[in-house]
N, C-alpha and C positions, 0 to 999 in steps of 0.2 A: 691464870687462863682457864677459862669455861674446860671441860670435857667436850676432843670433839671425837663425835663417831661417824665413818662412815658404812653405808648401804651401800652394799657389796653384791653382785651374783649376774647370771645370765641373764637375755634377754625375755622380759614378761613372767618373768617370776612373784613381780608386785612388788617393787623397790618404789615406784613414784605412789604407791597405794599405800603402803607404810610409813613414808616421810609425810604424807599429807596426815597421815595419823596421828602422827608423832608429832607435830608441828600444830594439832589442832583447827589445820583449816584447808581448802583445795587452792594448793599454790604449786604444787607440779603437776603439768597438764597429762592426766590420764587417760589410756587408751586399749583396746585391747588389739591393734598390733601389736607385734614389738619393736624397740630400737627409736621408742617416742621420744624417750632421756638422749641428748647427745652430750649437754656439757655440765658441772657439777654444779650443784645448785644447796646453798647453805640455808638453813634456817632455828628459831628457837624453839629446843622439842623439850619436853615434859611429859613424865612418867612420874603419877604420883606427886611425889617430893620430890623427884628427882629431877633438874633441869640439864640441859648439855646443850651442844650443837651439832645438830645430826647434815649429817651432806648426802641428798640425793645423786648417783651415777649414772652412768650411760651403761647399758650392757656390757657383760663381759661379751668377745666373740673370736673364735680363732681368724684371723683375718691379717695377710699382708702390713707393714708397719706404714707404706704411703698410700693406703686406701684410708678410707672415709673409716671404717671400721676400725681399722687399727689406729687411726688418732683419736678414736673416742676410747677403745680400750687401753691406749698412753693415759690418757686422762684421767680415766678410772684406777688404775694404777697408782698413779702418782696422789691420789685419794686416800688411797689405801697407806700408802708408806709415810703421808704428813699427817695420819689421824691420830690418834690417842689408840681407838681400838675399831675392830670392822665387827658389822652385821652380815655374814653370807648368807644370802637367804638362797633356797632351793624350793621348788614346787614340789609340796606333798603330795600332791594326786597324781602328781608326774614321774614320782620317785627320785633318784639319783641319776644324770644320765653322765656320760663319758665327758661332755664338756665341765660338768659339776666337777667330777672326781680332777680333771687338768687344769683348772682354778683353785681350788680344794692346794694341791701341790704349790701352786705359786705363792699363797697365802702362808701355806707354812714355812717357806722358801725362806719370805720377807722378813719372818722373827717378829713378830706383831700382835699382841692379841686381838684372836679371834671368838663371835660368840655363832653357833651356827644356829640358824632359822629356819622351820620349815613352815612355811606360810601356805595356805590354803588349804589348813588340819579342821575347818569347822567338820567334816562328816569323817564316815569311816569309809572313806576313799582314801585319804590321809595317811590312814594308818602303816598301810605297806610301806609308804615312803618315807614316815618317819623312822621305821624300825631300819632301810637302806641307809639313813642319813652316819651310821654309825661308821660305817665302812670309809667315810672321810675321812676319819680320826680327829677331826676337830674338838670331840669333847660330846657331853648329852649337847641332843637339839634340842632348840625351845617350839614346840609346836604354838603358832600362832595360826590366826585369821586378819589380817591388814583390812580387810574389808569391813567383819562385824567387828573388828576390835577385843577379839578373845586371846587370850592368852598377855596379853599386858604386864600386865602382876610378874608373871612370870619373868618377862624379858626385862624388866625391870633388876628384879637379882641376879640375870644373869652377866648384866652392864657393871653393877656395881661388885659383881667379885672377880671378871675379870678387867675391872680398869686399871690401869697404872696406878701405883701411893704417889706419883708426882703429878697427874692432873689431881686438877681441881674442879669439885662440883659446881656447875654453874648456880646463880643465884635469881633467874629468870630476868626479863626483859627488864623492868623496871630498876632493881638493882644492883650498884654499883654503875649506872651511865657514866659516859661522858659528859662533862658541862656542858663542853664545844660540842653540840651537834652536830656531825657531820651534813651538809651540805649532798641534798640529793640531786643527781646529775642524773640523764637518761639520754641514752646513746642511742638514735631513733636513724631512720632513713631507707629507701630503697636495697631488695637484694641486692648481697654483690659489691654493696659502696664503701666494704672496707671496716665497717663498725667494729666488728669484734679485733681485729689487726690492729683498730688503734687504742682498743683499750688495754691490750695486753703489750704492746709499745709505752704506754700510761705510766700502766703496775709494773714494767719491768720484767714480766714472767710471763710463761705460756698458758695463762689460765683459761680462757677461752679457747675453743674448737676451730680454727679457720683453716682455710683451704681454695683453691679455685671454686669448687663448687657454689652457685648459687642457694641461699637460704638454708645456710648448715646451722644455723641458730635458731630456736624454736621457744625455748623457756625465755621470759627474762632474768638475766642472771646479776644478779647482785655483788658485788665486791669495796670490802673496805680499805680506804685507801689517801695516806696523806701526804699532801705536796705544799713544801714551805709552811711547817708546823700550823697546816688547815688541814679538817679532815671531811673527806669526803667518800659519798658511798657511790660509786658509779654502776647504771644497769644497762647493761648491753639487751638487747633486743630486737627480736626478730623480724626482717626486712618486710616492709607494706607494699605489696603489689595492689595493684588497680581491684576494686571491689569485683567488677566483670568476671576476673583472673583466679579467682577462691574460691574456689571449688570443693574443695575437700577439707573435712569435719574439722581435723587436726591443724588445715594450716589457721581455718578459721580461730581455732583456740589458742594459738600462737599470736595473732594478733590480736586478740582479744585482750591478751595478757601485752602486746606492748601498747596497745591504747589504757591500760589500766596504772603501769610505766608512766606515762605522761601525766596522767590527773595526778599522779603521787610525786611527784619530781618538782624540782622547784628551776630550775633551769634544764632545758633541754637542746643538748648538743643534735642542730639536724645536718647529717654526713650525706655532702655529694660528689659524685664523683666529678672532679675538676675536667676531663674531658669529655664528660658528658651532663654537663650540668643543666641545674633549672626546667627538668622534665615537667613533664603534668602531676607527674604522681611526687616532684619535690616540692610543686607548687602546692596538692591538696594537702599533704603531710605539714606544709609549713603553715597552710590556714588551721590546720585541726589544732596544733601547738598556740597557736593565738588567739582560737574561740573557746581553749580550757583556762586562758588566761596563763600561760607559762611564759618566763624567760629564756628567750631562743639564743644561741648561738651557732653560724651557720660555720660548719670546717669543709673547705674547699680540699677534699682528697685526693691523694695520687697526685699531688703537687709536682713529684717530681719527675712527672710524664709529659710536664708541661711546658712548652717552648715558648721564649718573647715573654717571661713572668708579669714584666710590667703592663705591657699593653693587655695582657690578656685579664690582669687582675679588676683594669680597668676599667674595663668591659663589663666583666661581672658585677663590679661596685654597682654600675648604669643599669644593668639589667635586675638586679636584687629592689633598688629602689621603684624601681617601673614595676614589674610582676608581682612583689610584695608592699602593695602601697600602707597595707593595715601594720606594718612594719618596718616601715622607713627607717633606715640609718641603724639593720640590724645589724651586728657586729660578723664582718667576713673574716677569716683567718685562715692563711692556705696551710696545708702541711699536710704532713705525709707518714702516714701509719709504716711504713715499709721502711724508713732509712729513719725514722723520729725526727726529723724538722718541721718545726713550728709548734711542738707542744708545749713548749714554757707562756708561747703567746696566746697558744689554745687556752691553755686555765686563767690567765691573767684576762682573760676576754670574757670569761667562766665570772671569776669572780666578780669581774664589773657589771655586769648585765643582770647579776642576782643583787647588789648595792642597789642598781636603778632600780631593780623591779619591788624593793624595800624602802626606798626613798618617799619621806613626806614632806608634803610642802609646806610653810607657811598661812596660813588663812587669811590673814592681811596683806600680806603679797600674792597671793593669788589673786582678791579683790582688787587691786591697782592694777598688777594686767590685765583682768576684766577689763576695768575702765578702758584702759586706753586699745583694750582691742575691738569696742563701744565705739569708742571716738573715730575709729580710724577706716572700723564697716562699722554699723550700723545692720541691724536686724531688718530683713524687709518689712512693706508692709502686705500683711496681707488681707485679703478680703475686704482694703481699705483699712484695715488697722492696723495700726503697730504693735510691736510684743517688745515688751521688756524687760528685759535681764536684771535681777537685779543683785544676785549674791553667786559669791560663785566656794565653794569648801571641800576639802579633800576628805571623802568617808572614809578610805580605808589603803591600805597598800598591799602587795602580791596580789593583783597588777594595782599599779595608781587608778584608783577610781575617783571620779569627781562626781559631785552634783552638783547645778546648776538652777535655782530657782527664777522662772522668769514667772509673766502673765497669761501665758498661751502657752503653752509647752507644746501640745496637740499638736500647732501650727508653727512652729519653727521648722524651717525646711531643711532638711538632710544633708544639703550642701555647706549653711552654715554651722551644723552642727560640725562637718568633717572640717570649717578653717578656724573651728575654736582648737581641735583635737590638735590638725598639725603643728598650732603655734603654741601651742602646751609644750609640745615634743621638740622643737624648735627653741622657743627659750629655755626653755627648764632645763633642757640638755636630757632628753627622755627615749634615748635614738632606741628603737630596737627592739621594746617592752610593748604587748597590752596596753592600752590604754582605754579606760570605760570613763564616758561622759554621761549623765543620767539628768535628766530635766522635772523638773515638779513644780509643781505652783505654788507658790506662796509668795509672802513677804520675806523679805529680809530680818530674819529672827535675831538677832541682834541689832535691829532699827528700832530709836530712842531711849532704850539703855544708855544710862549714865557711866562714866567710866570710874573703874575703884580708884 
């Protein structure tokens, strides 16, 4: 197993400014609030030669254990006691303060190796605070900058003399993979619907932040994770309010980051909540999922709030096909984050809708239902002329895209273009996926070709 380290310390000390460091790129959303970080966020970091796996945290902060506060600080915690070893970082220009020195304790509490940081040492403002950093007893501090990236080198040897002799150096992204790629899943939908409840229902553990409160999830958080010797990487993400409704800098970079979730994912779980479903904003969120061309599947949540299961599922079956016509016959599946029913049918719904969205077809049986779906409409004519169809080939899959070569492309009307789509989806068995149809002129490129 890789080394893993986590990023340890108060809030705004520059823990999501040093993972983005370490990590090589801006993948935790930055701010200068504090208390931006709520839930832990893993990634591949590199120092040098050295690879590991560094976990971004939420602030520490002395705070009640059923406040919002205190289950990020749970969080952060239990970060600390599954790592290999922690980074406590402290703000040098800030010196040590009281809350430092009462983490500082905890840390040594847990019996863990610690490396202590004092981040934001580029000037001699710094310098007070690294000489205070002593009185923690954690050991020398490594004076860094997360910002310019000074001091590196340094926190480099400080990783490698205090890590464990039983981790092991990671050997970066590339090797040692898995054959099986894990299967990327994105857990998308409206504040509040439940998202993160059901992914740590999923994993079996509290890895995710949740709570009554509306939009307690902000980063997209990544987690590895395998069910019936499949392995997949599920990213929780934070709820999409109405564009109107976003107002502020930070939530916009939160969605930012789970519209960036979606173009990366290959199947995307859209979570609604079963007593209030099929809003406007489940409707724009399930268009946006089908104009990146993703594999949807929709989980009906809070299932078990819900009275008369049958007739009501039924309803929803009717209203899903009517309100999502660009995804007819996408796959429903009720269940329930809070009591775990319906997730063995949630992934088996998961996996079939990512098969479709991988499925190709034939080229000669495509042509044959051409024909006969030729035979049976016929293309108008327009402007007094007919257009004619005459080849029909799958280019490519994730999603099934088709082209279509006729005479007129220009002028085939919209309408028949959407009863070639639905009877693609209809025979082929294509319920629930993208589907692209694409028209061009030509001939039939394999017309009078000899057969080998």
């Amino acid at each position: 197993m890789p080394l893993r380290v986590a990023i340890i310390g108060r809030p705004n000390v520059g823990k999501s400014t040093l993972f983005n460091r370490l990590i090589g790129r801006r993948l935790a959303l930055v701010d200068d609030r504090p208390g931006v970080t709520r839930d832990r966020r893993e990634g591949e970091a590199r120092i040098g030669d050295l690879h590991f796996v560094a976990i971004d945290t939420a602030g520490l902060d002395d705070a009640a254990p059923e406040t919002l506060a205190g289950r990020m600080r749970a969080q952060t915690e239990e970060a600390a006691r599954t790592a290999d070893l922690s980074l406590f970082v402290i703000d040098a220009r800030a010196g040590v303060t009281p809350l430092d020195s009462h983490f500082a304790e905890i840390l040594r509490a847990m019996g863990r190796p610690v490396v202590l940081v004092a981040n934001k040492a580029e000037s001699r403002a710094g310098d007070a605070g690294l000489l205070e950093a002593y009185s923690l007893g954690l050991g020398d501090p490594v004076a860094i900058s997360a910002e310019h990236g000074q001091g590196m080198g340094d926190l480099q040897d400080a990783i490698l003399a205090a890590a464990p002799e039983e981790a092991e150096e990671g050997e970066g992204e590339d090797a040692g993979d898995d054959p099986s790629k894990p299967m990327l899943v994105a857990i998308v939908g409206r504040p509040n619907a439940g998202k993160s409840t059901l992914v740590n229902r999923l994993i079996g553990e509290d890895r995710m932040l949740t709570g009554p409160e509306a939009g307690i999830t902000r980063d997209a958080i990544s987690v590895d994770w395998t069910w019936r010797d499949r392995n997949f990487r599920l990213v929780d993400t934070a709820g999409m309010r109405k564009k109107a409704r976003i107002d502020e800098k930070l939530e916009k970079l939160a969605v930012g980051d789970t519209l960036r979730a979606i173009r990366f994912a290959e199947v995307v779980v859209l979570v609604l909540d079963a007593t209030m479903p099929f809003e406007k904003q489940d409707l724009q969120i399930a268009s946006l999922i089908e104009s990146e061309g993703r594999a949807i599947v929709i989980a009906l949540d809070k299932w078990d709030l819900v009275d008369d299961r049958q007739k009501v599922f039924s309803k929803l079956r009717k209203d899903a096909d009517r309100l999502l016509p660009q995804l007819r016959g996408a796959l429903l599946v009720p269940v329930s984050g809070f009591t775990g029913e319906g997730l063995d049918k949630l992934m088996e719904a998961v996996t079939r809708a990512h098969a479709i969205w991988n499925r190709r077809l034939p080229t000669a049986k495509l042509n044959r239902w051409l024909s006969v779906m030729i035979e049976r409409h016929p293309p108008p004519a327009v402007s007094g002329r007919s257009i004619k169809l005459r080849y029909l080939t799958q280019s490519k899959a994730r999603p099934p895209t088709f082209i279509a070569f006729c005479s007129r492309p220009e002028a085939l009307p919209e309408a028949y273009t959407r009863y070639l789509v639905n009877a693609l989806r209809d025979d082929f068995e294509l319920p629930g996926v993208p589907l692209r149809l694409m028209l061009r002129k030509g001939e039939n490129p394999f017309e009078g070709r000899r057969k080998a």
